[in-house]
Z-matrix of the N, CA and C atoms (Angstrom, degrees):
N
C 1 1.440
C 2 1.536 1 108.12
N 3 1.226 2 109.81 1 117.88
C 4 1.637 3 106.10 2 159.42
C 5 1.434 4 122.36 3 -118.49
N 6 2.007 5 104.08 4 161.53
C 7 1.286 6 88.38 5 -172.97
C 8 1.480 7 116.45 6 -134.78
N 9 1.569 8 137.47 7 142.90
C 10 1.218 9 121.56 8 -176.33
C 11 1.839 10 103.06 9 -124.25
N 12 0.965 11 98.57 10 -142.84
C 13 1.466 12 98.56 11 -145.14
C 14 1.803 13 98.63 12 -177.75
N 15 1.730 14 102.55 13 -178.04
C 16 1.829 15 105.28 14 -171.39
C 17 1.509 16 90.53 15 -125.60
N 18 1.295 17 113.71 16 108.41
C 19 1.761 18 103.47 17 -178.11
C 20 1.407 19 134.18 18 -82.75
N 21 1.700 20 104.88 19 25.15
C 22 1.201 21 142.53 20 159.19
C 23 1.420 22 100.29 21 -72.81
N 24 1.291 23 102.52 22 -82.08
C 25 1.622 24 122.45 23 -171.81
C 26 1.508 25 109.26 24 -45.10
N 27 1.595 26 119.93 25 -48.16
C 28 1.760 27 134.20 26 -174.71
C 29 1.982 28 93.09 27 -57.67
N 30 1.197 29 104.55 28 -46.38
C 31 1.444 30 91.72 29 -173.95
C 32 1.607 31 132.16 30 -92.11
N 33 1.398 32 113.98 31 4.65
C 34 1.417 33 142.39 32 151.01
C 35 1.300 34 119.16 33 -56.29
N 36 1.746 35 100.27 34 -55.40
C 37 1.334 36 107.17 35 -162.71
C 38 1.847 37 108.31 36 -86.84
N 39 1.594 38 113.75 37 -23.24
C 40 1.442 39 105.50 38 165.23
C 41 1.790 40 105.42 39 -66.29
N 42 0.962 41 119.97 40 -40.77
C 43 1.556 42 121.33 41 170.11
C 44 1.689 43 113.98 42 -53.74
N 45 1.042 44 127.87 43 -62.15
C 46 1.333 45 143.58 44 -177.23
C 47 1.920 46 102.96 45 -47.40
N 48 1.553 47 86.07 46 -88.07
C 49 1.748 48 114.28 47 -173.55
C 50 1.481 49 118.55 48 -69.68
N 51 1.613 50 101.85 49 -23.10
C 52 1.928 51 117.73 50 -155.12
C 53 1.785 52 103.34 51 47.27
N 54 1.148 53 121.08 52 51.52
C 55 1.298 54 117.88 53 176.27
C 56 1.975 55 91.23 54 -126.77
N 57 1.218 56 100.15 55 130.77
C 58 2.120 57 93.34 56 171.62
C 59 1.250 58 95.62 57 -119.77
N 60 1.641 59 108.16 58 136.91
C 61 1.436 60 122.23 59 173.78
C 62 1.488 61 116.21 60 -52.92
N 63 0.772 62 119.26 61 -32.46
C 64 1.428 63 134.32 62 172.33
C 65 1.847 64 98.20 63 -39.73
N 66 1.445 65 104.83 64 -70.04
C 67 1.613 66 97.75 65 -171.02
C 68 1.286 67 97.31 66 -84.38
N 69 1.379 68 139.27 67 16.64
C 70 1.376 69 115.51 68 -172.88
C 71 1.502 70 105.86 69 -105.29
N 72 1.605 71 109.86 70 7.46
C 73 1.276 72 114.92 71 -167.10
C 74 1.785 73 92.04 72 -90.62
N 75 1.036 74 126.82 73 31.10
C 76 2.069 75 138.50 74 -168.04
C 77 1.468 76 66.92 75 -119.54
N 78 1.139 77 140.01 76 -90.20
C 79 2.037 78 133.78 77 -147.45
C 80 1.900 79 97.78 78 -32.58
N 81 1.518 80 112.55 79 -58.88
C 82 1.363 81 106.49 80 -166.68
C 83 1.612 82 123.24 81 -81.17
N 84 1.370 83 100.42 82 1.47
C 85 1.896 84 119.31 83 171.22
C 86 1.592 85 100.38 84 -80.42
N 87 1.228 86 118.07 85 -29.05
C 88 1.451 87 111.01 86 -149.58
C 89 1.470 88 118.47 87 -123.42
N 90 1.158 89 126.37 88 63.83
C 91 1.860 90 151.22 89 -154.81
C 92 1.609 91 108.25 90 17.86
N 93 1.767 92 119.16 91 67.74
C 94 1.179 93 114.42 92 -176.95
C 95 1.583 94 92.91 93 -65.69
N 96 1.466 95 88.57 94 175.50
C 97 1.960 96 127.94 95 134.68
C 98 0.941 97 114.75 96 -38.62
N 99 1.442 98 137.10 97 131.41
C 100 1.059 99 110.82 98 160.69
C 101 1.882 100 96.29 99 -140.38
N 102 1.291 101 116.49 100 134.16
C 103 1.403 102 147.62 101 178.78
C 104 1.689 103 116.73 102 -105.35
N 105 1.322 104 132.81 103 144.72
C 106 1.281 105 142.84 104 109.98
C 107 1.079 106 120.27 105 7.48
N 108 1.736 107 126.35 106 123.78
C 109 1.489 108 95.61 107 161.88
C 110 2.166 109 86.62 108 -150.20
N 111 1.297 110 82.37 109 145.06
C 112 1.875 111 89.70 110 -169.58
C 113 1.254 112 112.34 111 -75.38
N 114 1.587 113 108.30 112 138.03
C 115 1.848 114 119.02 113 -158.22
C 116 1.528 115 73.71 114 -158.56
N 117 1.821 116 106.97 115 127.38
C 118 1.831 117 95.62 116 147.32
C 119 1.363 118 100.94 117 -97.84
N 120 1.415 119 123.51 118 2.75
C 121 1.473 120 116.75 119 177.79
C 122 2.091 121 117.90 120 -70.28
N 123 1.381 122 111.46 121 -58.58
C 124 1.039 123 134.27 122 171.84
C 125 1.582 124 139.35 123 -158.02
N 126 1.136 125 119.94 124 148.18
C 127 1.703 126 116.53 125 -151.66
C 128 1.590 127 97.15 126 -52.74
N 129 1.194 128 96.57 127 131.60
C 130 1.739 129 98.56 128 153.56
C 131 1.189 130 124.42 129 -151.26
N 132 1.525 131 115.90 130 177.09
C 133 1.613 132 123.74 131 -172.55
C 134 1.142 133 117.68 132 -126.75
N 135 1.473 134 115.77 133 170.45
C 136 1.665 135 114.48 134 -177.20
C 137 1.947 136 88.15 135 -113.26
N 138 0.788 137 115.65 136 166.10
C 139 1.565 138 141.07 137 -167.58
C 140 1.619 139 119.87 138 -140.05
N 141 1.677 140 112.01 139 66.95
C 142 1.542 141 97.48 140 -157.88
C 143 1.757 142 98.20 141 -104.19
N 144 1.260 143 122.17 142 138.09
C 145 1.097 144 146.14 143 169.48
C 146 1.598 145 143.22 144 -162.11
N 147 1.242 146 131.60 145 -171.81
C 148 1.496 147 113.43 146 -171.54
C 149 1.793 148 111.07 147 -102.42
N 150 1.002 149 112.85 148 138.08
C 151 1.314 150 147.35 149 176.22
C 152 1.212 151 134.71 150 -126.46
N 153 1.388 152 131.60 151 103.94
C 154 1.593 153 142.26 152 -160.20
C 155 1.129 154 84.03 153 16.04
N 156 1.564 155 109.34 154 82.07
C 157 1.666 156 118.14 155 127.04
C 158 1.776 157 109.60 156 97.74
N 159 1.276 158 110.88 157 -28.31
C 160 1.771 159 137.56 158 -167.28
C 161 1.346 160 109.20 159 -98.91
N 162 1.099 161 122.12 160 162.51
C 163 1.342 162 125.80 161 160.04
C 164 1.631 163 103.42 162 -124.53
N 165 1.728 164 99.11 163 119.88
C 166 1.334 165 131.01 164 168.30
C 167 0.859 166 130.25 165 -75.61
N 168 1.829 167 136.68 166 143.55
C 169 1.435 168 108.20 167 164.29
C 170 1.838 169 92.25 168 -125.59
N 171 1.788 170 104.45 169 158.64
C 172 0.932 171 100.60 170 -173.50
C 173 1.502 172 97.82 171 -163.16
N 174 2.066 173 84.98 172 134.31
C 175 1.753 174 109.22 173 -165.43
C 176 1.536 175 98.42 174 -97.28
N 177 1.847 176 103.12 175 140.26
C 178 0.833 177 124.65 176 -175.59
C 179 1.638 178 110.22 177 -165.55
N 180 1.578 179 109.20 178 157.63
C 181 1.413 180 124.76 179 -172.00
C 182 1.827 181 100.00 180 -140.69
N 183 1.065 182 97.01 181 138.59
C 184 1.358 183 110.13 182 179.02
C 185 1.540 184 107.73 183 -85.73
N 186 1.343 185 124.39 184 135.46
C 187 1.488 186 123.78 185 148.61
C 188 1.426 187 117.25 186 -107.91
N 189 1.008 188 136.35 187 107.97
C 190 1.222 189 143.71 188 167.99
C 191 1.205 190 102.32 189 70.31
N 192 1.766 191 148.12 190 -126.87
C 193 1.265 192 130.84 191 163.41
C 194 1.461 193 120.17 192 -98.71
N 195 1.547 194 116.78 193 46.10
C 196 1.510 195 136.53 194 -166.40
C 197 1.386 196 87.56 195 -116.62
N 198 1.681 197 129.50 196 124.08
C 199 1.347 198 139.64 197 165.23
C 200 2.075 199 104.21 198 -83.10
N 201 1.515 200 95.57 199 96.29
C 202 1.335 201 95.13 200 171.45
C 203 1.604 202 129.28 201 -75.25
N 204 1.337 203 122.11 202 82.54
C 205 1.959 204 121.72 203 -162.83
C 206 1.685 205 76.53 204 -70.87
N 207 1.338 206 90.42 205 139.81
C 208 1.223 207 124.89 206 161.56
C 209 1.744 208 129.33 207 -115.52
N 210 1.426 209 113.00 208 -25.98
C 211 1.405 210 130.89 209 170.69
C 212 1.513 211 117.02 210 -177.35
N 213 1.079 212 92.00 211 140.96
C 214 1.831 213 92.85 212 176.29
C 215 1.860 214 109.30 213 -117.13
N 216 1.069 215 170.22 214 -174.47
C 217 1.750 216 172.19 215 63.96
C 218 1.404 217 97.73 216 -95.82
N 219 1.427 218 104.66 217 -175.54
C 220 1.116 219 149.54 218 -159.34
C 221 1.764 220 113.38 219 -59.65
N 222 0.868 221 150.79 220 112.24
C 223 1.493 222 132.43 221 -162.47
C 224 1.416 223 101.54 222 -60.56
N 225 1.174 224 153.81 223 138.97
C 226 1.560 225 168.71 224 77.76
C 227 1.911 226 83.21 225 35.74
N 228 1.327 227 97.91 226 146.14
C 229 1.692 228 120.22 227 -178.06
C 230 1.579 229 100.52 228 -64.36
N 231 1.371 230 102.72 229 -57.80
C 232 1.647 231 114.77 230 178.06
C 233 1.497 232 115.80 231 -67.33
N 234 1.215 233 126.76 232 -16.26
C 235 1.492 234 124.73 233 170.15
C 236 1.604 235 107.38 234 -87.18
N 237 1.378 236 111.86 235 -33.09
C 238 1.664 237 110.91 236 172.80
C 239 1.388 238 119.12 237 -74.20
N 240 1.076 239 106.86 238 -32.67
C 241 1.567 240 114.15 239 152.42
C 242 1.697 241 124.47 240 -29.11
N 243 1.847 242 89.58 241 -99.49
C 244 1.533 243 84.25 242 149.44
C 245 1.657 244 135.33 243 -8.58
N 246 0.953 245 84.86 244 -92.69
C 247 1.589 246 93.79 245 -174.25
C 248 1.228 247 112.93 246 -36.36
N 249 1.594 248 125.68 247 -56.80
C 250 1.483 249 116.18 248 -176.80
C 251 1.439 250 120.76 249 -88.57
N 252 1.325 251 102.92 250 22.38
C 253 1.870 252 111.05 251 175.46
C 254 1.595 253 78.99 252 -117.62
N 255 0.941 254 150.74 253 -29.40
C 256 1.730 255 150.57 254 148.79
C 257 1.669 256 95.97 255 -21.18
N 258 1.353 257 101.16 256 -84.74
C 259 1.188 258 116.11 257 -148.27
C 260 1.606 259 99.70 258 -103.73
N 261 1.185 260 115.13 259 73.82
C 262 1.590 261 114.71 260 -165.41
C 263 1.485 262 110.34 261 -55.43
N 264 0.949 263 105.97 262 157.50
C 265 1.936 264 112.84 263 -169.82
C 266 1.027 265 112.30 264 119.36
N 267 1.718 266 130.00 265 -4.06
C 268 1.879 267 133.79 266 175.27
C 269 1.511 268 100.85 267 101.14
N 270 1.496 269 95.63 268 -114.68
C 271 1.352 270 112.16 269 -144.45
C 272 1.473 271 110.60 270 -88.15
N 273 0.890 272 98.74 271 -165.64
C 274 1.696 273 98.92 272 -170.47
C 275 1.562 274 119.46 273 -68.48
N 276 0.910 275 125.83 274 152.27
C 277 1.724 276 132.74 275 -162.96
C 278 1.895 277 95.85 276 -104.88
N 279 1.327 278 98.18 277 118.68
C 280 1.916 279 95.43 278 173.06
C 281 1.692 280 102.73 279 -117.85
């Protein structure tokens, strides 16, 4: 599996979020969440898991076996939720 990204967008979002797609591609290596996420363009998903210490979420669409990141922030209260009633034990797993 490989994965790319918009290196417009990768350097926004370390500015924006301080999260870089680059390391956020560790959330979808490592048995995220995985959610729905609304596109009328093309199917995509959210990817929520832990990342230095946080739980991230991060949008993405697959092309063929190319992981397209589209955005990564902060997990939503209700997606961290999830996740660690997912994976009972709390907080994020390092």
């Amino acid at each position: 599996m490989t994965f790319e990204w918009d290196e417009a967008k990768r350097q926004a979002m370390i500015r924006k979020h301080r999260i870089d797609l680059a390391d956020a591609v560790e959330v979808l290596l490592n048995d995220p969440m995985i959610l729905p996420a609304h596109s009328d363009i093309e199917q995509r998903f959210i990817a929520v898991g832990p990342l230095a210490g946080t739980v991230v979420a991060v949008v993405y669409t697959m092309r063929g076996n190319t992981v397209r990141m589209i955005t990564a922030r902060r997990a939503r209260k209700d997606e961290q939720e999830r996740y660690q009633t997912l994976h009972a034990g709390g907080g994020p797993r390092d």
